[in-house]
N, CA, C and O atoms as a printed pandas DataFrame, in Angstrom:
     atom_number atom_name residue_name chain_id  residue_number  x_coord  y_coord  z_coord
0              1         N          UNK        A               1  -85.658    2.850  -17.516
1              2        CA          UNK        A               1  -85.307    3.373  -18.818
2              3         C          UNK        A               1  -83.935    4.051  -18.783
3              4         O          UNK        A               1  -82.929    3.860  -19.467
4              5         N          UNK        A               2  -84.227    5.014  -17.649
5              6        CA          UNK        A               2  -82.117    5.378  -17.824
6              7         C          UNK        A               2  -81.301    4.428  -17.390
7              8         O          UNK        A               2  -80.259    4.440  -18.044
8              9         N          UNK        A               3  -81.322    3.605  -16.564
9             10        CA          UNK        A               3  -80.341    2.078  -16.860
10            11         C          UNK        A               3  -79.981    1.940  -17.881
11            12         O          UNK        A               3  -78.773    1.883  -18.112
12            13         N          UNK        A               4  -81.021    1.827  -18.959
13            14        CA          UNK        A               4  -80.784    1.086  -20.194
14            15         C          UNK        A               4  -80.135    2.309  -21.395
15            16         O          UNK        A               4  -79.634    1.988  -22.473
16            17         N          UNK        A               5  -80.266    3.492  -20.982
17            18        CA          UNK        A               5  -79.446    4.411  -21.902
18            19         C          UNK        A               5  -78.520    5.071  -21.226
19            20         O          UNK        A               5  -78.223    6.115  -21.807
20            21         N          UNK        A               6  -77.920    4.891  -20.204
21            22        CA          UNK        A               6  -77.107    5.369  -19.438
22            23         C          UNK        A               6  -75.502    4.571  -20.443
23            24         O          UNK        A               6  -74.501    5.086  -20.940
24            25         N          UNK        A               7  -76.038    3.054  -20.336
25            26        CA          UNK        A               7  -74.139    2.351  -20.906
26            27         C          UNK        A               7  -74.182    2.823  -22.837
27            28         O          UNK        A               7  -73.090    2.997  -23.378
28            29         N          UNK        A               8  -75.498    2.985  -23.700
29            30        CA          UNK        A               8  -75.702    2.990  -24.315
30            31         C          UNK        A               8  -75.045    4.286  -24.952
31            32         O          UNK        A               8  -74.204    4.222  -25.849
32            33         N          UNK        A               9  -75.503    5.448  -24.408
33            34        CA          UNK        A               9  -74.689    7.048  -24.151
34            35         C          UNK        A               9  -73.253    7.030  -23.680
35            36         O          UNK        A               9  -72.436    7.891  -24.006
36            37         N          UNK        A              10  -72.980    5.961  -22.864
37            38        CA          UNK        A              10  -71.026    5.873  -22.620
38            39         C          UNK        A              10  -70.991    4.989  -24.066
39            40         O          UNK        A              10  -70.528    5.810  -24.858
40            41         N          UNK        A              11  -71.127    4.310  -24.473
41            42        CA          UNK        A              11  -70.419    3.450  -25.424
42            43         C          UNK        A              11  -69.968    4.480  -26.533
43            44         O          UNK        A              11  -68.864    4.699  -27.031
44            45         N          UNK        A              12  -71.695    5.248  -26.822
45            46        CA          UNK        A              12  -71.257    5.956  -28.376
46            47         C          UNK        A              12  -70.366    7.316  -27.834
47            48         O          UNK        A              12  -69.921    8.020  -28.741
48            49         N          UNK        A              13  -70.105    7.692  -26.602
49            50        CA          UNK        A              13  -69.010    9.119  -26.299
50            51         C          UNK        A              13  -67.801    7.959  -26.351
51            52         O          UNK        A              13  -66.923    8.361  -27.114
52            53         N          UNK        A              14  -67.561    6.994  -25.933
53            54        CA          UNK        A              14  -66.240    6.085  -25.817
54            55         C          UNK        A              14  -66.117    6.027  -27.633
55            56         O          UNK        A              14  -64.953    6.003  -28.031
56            57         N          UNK        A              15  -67.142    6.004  -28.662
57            58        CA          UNK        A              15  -66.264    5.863  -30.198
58            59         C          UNK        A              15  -66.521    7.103  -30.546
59            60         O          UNK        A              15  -66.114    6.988  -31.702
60            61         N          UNK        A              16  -66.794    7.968  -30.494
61            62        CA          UNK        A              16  -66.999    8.993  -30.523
62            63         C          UNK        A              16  -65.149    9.884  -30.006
63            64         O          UNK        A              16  -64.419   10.729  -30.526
64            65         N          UNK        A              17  -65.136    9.504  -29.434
65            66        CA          UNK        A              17  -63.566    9.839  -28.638
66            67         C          UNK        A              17  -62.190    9.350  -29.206
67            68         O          UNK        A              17  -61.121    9.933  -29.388
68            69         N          UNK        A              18  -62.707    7.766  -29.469
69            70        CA          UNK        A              18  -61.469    6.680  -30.337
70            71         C          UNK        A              18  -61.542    7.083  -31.427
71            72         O          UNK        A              18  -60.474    6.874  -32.001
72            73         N          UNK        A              19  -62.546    7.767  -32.305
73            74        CA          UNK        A              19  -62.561    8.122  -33.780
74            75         C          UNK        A              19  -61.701    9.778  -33.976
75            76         O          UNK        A              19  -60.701   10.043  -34.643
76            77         N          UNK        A              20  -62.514   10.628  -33.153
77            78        CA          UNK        A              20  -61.753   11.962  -33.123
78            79         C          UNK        A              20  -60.792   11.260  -33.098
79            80         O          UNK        A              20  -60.575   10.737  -34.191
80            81         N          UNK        A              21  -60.146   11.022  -32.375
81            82        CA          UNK        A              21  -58.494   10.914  -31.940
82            83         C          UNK        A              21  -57.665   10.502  -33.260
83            84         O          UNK        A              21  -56.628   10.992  -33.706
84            85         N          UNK        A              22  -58.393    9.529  -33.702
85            86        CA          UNK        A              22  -57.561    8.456  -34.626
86            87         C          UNK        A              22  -57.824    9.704  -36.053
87            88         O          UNK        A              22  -57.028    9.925  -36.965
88            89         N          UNK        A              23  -58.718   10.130  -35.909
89            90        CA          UNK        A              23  -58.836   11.484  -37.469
90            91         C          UNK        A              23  -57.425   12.519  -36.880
91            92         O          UNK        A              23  -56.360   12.527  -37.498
92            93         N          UNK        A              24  -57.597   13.149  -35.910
93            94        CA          UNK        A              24  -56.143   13.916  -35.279
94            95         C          UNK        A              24  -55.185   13.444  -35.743
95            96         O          UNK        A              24  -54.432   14.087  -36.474
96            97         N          UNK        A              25  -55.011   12.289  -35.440
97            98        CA          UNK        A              25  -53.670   11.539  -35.429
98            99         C          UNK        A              25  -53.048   11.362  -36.968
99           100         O          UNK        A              25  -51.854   11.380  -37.269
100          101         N          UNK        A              26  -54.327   11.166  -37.963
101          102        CA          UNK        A              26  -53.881   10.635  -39.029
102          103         C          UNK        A              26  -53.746   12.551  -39.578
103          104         O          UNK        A              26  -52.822   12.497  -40.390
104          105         N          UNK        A              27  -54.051   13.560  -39.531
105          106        CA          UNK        A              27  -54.395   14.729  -39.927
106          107         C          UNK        A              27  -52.747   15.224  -39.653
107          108         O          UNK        A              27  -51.880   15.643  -40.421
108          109         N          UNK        A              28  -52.773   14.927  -37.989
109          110        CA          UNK        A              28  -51.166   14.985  -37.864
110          111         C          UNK        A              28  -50.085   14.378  -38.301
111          112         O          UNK        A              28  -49.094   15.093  -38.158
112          113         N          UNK        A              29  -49.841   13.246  -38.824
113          114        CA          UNK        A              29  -49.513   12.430  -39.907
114          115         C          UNK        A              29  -48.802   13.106  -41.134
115          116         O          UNK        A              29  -47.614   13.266  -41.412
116          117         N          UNK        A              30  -50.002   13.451  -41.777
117          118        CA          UNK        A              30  -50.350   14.192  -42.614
118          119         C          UNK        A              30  -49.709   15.608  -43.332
119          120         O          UNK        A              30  -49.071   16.093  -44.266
120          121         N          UNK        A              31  -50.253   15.771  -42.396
121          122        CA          UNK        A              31  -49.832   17.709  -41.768
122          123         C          UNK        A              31  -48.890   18.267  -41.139
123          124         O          UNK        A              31  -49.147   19.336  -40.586
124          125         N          UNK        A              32  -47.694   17.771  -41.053
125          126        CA          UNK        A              32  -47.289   18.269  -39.612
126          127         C          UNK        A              32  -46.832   19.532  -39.884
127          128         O          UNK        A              32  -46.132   19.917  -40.821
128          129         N          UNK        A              33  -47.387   20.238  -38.806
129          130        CA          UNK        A              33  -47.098   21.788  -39.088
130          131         C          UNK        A              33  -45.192   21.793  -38.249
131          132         O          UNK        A              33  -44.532   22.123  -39.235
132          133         N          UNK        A              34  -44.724   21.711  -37.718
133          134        CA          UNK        A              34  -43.694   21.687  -37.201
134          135         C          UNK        A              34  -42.699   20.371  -37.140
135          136         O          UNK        A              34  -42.935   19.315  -36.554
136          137         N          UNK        A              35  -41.127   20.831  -38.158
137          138        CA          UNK        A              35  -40.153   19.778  -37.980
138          139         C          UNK        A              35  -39.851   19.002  -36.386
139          140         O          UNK        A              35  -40.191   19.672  -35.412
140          141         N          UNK        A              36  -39.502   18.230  -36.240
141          142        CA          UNK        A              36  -39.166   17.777  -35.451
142          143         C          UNK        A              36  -38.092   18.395  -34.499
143          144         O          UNK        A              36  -38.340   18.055  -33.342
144          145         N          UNK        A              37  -37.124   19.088  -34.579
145          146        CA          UNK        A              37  -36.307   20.110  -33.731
146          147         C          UNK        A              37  -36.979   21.273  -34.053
147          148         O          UNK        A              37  -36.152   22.166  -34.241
148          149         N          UNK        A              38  -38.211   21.687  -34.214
149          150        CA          UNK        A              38  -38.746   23.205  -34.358
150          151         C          UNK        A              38  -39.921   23.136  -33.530
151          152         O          UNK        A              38  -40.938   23.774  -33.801
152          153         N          UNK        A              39  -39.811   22.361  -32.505
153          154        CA          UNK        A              39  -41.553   22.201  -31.701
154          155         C          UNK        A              39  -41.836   23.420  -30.603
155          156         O          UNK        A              39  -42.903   23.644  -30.032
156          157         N          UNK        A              40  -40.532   24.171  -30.463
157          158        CA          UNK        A              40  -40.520   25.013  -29.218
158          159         C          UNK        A              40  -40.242   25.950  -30.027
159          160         O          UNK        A              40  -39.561   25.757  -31.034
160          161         N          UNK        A              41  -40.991   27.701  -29.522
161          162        CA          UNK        A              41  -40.523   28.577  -30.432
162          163         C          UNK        A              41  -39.096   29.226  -30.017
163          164         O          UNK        A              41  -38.476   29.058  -28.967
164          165         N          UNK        A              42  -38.911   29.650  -30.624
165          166        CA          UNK        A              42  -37.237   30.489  -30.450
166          167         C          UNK        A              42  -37.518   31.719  -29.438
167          168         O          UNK        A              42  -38.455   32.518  -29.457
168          169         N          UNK        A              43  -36.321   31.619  -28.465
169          170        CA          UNK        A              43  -35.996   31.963  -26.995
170          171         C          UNK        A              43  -36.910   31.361  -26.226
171          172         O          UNK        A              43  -37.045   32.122  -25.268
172          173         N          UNK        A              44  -37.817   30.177  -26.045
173          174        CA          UNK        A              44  -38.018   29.757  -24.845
174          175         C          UNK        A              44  -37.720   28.370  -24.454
175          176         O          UNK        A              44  -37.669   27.455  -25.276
176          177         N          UNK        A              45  -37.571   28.257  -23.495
177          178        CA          UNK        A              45  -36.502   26.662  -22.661
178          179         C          UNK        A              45  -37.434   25.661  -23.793
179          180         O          UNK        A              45  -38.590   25.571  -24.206
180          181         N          UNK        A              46  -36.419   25.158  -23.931
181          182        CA          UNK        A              46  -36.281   23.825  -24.746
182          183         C          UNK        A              46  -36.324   23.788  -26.024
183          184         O          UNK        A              46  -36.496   22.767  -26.690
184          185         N          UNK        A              47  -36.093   25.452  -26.652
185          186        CA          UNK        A              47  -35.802   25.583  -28.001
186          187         C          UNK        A              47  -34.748   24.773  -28.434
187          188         O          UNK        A              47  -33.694   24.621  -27.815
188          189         N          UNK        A              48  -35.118   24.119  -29.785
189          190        CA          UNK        A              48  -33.829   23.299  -30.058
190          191         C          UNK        A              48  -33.504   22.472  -29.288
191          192         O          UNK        A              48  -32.279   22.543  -29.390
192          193         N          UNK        A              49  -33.746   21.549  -28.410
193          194        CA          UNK        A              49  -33.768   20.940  -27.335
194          195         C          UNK        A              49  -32.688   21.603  -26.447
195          196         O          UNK        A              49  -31.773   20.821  -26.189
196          197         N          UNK        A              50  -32.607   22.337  -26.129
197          198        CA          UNK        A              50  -31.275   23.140  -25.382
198          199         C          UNK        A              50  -32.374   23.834  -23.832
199          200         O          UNK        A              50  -33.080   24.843  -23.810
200          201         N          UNK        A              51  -32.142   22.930  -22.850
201          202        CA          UNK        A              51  -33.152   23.066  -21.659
202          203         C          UNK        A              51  -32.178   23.799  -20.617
203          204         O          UNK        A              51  -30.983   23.646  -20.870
204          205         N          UNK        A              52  -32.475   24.544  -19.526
205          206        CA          UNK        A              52  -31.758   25.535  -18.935
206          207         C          UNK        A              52  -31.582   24.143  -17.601
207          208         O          UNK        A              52  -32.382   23.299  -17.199
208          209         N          UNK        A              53  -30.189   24.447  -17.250
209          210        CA          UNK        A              53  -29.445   23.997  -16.349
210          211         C          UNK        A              53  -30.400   23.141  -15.010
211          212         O          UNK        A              53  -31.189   23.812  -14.343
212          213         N          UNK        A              54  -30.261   21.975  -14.793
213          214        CA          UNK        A              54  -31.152   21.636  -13.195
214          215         C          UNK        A              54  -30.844   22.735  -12.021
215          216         O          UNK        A              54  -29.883   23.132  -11.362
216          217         N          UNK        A              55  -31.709   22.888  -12.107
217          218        CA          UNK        A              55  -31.780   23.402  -10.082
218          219         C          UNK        A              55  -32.615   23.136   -9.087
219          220         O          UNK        A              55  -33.823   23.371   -9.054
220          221         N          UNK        A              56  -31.661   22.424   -7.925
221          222        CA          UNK        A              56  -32.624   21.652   -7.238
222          223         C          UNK        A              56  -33.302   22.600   -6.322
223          224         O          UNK        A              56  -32.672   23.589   -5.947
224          225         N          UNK        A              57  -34.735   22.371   -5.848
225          226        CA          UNK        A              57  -35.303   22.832   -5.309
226          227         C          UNK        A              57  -34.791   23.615   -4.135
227          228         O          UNK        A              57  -33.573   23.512   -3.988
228          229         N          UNK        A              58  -35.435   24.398   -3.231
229          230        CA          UNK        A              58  -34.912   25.531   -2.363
230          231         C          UNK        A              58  -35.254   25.115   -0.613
231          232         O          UNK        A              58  -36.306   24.544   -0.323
232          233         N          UNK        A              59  -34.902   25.242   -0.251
233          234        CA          UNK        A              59  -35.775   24.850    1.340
234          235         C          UNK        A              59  -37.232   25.640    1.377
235          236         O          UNK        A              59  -37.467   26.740    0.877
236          237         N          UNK        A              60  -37.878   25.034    1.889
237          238        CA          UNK        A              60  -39.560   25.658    2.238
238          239         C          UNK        A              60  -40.326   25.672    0.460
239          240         O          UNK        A              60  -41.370   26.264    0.188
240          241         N          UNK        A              61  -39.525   24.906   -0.492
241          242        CA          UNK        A              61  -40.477   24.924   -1.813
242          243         C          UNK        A              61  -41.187   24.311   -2.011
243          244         O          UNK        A              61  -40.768   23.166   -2.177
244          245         N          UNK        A              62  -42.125   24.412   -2.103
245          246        CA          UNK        A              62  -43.597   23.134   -2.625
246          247         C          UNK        A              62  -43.492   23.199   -3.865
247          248         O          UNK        A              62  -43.548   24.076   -4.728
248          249         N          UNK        A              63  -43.240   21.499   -3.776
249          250        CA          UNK        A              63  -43.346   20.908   -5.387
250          251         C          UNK        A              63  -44.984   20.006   -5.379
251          252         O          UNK        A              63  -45.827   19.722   -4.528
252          253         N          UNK        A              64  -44.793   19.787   -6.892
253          254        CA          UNK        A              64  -46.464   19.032   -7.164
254          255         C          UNK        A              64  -45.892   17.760   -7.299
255          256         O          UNK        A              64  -44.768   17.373   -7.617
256          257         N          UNK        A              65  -47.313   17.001   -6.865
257          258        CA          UNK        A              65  -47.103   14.979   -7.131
258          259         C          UNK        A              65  -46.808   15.022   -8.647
259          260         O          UNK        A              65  -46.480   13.932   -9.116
260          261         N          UNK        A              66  -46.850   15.865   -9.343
261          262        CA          UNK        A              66  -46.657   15.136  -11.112
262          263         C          UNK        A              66  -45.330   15.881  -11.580
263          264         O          UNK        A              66  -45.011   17.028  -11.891
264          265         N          UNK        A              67  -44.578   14.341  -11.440
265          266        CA          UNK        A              67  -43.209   14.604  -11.787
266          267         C          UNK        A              67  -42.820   15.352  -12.951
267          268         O          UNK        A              67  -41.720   15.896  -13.051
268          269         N          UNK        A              68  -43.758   15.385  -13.875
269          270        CA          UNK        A              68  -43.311   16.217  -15.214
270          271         C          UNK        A              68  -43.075   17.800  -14.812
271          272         O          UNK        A              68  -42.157   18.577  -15.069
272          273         N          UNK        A              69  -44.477   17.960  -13.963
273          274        CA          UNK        A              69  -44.509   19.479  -13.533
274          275         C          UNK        A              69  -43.136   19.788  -12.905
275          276         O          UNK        A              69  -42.438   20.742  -13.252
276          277         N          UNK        A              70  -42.817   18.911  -11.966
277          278        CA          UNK        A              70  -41.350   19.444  -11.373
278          279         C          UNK        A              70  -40.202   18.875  -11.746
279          280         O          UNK        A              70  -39.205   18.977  -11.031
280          281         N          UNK        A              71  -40.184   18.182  -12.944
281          282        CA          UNK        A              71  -39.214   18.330  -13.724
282          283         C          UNK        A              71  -39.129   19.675  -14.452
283          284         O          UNK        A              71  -38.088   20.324  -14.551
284          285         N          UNK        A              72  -40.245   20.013  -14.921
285          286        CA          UNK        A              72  -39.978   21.861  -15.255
286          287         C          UNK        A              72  -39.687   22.731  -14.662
287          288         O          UNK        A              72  -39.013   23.722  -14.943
288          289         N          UNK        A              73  -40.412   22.276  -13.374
289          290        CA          UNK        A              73  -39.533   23.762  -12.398
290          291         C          UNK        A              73  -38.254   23.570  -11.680
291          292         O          UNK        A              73  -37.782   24.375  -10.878
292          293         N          UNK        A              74  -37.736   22.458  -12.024
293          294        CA          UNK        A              74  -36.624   22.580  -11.965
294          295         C          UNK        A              74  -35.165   22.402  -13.086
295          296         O          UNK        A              74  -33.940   22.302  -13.026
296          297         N          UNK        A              75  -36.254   22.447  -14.059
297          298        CA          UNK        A              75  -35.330   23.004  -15.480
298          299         C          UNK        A              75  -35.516   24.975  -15.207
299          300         O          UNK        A              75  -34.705   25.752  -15.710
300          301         N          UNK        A              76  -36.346   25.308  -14.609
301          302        CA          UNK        A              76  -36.266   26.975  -14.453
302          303         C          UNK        A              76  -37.476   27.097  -15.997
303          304         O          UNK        A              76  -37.342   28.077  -16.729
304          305         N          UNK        A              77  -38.504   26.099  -16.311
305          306        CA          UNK        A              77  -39.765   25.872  -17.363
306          307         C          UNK        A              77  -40.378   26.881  -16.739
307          308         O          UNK        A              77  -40.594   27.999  -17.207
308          309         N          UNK        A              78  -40.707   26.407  -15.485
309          310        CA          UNK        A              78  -41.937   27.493  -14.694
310          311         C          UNK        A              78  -41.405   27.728  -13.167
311          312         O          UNK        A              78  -40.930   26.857  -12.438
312          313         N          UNK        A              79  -41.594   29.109  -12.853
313          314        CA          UNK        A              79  -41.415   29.207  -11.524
314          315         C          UNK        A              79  -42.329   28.917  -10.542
315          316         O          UNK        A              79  -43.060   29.890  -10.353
316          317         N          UNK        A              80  -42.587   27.987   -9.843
317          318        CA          UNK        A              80  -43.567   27.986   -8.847
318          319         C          UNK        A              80  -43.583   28.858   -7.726
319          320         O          UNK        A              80  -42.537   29.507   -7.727
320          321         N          UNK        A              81  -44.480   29.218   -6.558
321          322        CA          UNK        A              81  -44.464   30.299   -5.907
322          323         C          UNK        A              81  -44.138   28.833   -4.623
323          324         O          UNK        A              81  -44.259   27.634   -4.375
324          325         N          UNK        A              82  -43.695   30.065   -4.214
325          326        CA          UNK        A              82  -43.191   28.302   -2.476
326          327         C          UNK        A              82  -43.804   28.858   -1.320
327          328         O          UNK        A              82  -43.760   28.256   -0.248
């Protein structure tokens, strides 16, 4: 019996998931609470798209596998601890 409601319970969380999303999407559409150059609030990196200078990493710094993350810390987004 749970065989048989095990794919039955993934299918309806799988539209269940594609529907939220697609209501978000169209709500955001819709709605958008923020212009397009106003997504960052005023004084922090990437206000206005204006991102603080590269700096390449330091000797002995641990960076993360997800390049986005250390593309921020080395815009000076987030300081990581090394």
């Amino acid at each position: 019996m749970a065989s048989l409601i095990a794919p039955i319970t993934h299918g309806l969380n799988l539209v269940y998931i594609v529907t939220w999303d697609n209501i978000l999407t169209v709500i955001n559409w819709v709605t958008p609470s923020h212009s397009a150059d106003n997504v960052v609030p005023e004084g922090r990196a990437g206000a206005h798209g204006k991102w603080p200078e590269f700096v390449a990493p330091g000797e002995g710094v641990s960076r993360s596998p997800c390049p986005a993350v250390n593309a921020m810390a080395n815009h000076g987004a987030y300081a990581l601890i090394p």
